[in-house]
N, C-alpha and C positions, 0 to 999 in steps of 0.2 A: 476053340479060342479060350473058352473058361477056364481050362486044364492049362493050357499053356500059363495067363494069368494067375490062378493056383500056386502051379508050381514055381512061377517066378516069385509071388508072394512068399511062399514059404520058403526057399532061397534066400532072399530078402533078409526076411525076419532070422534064418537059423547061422546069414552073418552078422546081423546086428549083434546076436545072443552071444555070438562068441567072442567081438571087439568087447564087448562089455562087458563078458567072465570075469571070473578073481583070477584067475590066471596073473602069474608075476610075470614081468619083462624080467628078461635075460640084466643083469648089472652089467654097466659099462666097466665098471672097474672096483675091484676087491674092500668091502665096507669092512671098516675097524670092529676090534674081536672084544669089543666092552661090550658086557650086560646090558641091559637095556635099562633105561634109568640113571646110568652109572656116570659120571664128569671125569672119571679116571681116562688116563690116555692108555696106550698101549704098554706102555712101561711104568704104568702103574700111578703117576705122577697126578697131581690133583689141584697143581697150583702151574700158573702159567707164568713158569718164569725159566732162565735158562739154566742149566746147569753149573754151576760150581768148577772152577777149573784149580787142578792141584798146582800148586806154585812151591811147594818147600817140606820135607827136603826133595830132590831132584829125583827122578825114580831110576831105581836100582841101586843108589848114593847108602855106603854107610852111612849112617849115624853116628854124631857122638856119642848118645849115653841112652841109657834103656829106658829112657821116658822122650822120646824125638817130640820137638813141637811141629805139629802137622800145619800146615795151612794152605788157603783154599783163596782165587782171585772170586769176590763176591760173584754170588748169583745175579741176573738181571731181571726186574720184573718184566713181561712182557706186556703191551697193549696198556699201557698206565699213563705215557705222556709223561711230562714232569711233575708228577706225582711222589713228592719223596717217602716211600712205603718202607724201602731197601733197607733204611736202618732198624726197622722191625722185624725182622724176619733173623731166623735161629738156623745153627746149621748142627747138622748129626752126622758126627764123622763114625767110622767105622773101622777097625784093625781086625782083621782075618789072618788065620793061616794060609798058604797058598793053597790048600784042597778046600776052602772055606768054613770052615771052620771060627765060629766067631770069638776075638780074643774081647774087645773089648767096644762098646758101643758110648758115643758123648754128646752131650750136646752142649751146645753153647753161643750163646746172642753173638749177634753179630760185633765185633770189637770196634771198640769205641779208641780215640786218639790219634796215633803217627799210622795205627792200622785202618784205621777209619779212613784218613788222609790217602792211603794207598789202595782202598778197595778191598782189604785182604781181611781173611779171619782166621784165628787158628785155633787152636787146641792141646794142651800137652797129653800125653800117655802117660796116665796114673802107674808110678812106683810098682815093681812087685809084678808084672804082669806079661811083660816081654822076656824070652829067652835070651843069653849070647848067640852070636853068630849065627842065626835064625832070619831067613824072611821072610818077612808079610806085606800082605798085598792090603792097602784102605784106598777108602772113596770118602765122596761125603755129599751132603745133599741140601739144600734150602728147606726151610718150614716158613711157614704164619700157620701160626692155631693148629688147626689138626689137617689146612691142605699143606703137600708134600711136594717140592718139587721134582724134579728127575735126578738119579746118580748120577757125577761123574764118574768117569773112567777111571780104572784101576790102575794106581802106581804102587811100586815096591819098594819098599826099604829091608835094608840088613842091619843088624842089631851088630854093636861091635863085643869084642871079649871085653867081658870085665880087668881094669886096671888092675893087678898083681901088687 
């Protein structure tokens, strides 16, 4: 009868020892690929607000002239309530070739006036720097300070031939 008790004691005790190992449980489901420590999302983004939507020019839309004004329907801050923040926040547009290649990077506050009024912001393409009849693909993205928010999606513009 001792043995029997024994061996159910040690039984016992060698399930306890193992419910209470360091052993991980299996994840229910796939935990995001940031460092530890890190407020970055998956896409890099470090400000929680939403992306930046292209509005002008129309993508794949020639241009008229080799400096195009980009522009972008504002970012939304996210989880702020009516907190008017949205007109602090900067945005960095980006002109690439289509294999990526970067032509020109900008930033620029959020626009104030009949852009304000509309939610929109834009940016011109500095002189000098787009080819003719050339497309490029930009995005553009929301700042405060140094967090960053998400890209938008990439649209294309074509550069027109120079007037003769």
């Amino acid at each position: 009868m001792q043995k029997k008790l024994l061996l159910l004691g040690i039984a016992a005790l060698t399930a306890v020892a193992m419910a209470c190992g360091e052993q991980a449980a299996t994840p229910a489901s796939p935990s995001p690929t940031t460092s530890a420590g890190s407020d970055a999302a998956a896409d890099g983004s470090t400000l929680k607000a939403t992306a930046p939507a292209p509005y002008s020019p129309p993508s794949g839309s020639v241009v008229a002239s080799l400096t195009p004004n980009l522009v972008v329907a504002n970012a939304t801050l996210k989880f702020l309530g009516d907190v008017p923040m949205a007109s602090s926040l900067t945005y960095r547009f980006v002109v690439e070739t289509l294999a990526g290649a970067p032509v020109v990077t900008m930033t620029e506050p959020t626009t104030g006036g009949s852009y304000a009024q509309l939610e929109i912001t834009g940016s011109r393409v500095p002189a000098g720097l787009l080819k003719q009849v050339t497309t490029y693909r930009w995005r553009a993205r929301a700042e405060l300070g140094s967090s960053v928010g998400p890209w938008s999606g990439y649209w294309t513009l074509v550069t027109p031939k120079a007037a003769d």
